[in-house]
N, C-alpha and C positions, 0 to 999 in steps of 0.2 A: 639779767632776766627779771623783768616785773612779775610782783604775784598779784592776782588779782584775788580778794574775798570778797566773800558776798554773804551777808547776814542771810539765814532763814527765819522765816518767821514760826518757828516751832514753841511759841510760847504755853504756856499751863497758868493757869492762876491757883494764888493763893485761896484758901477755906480751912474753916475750921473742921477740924474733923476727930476722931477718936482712930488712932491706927493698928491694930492687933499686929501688926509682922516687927521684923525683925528690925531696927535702922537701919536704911541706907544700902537695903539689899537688892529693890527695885524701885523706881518712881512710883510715886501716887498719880491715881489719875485723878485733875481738879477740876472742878468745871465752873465752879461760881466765883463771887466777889471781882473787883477792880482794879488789884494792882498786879503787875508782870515784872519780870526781870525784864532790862536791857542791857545790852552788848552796845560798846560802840570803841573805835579804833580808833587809836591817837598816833603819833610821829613815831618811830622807832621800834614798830612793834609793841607796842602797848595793848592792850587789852583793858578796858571799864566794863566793869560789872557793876550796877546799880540797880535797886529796887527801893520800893515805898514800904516802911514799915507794916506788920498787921498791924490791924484796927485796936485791936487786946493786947498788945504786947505789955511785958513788965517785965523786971529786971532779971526774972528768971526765965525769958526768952533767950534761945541761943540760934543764930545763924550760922550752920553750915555751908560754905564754898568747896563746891564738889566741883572735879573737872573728869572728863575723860575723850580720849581720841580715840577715831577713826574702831567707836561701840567697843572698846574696851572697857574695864570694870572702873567705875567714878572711884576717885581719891580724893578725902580731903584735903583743900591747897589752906586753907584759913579757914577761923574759927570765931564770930564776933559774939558781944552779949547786947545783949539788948540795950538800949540806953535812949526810949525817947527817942529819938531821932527822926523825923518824919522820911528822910530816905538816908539810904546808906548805900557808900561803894567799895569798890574791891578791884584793887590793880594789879591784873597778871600780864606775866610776857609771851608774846605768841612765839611758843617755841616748835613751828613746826613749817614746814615748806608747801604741803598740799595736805589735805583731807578732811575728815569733820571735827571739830574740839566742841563739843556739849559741856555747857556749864550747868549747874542745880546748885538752888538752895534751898537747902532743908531745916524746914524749923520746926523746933521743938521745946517744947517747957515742960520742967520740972521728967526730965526723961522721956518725955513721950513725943512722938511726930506731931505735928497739926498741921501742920502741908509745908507742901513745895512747889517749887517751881524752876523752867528751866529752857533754857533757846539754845540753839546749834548756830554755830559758826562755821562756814566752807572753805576753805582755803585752796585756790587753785591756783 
């Protein structure tokens, strides 16, 4: 039986922002600047997660890889620091037969949020 997926396009952008709540307890809503996460699927079930650096980053930037299926509560899968990088990726395996896997990343310096971002993946 072939699965068919199909990217949604539920993307968010990154912004700088100041965040009063808790980490990683609910999505920010972002509405400005120009880079986005993408999704994109390789042989074997593979999953690419890549995004463009913030514009500000330093080395005390941290990238959280959050995953969660089918509006369950996101887990962190990986955790990167910041290093320069103009983009960065992240390879997980599509562990699931049908439903939604929503990936986020959350970044944050020196303990604080300053956004996130994040796309849905459908598997049927």
């Amino acid at each position: 039986m072939k699965q068919i997926i199909t990217l949604i396009a539920a993307t968010f952008f990154f912004t700088s922002l100041k965040a009063e709540v808790k980490p990683y307890q609910t999505p920010l809503k972002i509405n400005v600047e120009k880079t986005a996460v993408k999704i994109s699927l390789q042989n074997q079930g593979k999953v690419v997660i890549s995004w463009s650096a913030i514009p500000v980053e330093t080395t005390s930037t941290i990238y959280n890889i959050q995953k969660r299926t089918d509006n369950g509560d996101f887990k962190t899968i990986a955790i990167l620091m910041g290093e320069s990088f103009p983009v960065y990726s992240f390879r997980d395996k599509l562990n699931t037969e049908s439903g939604t896997i929503e990936y986020r990343i959350v970044i944050s310096e020196n303990n604080e949020i300053i956004g996130s971002v994040s796309q849905s993946l459908m598997v049927l």
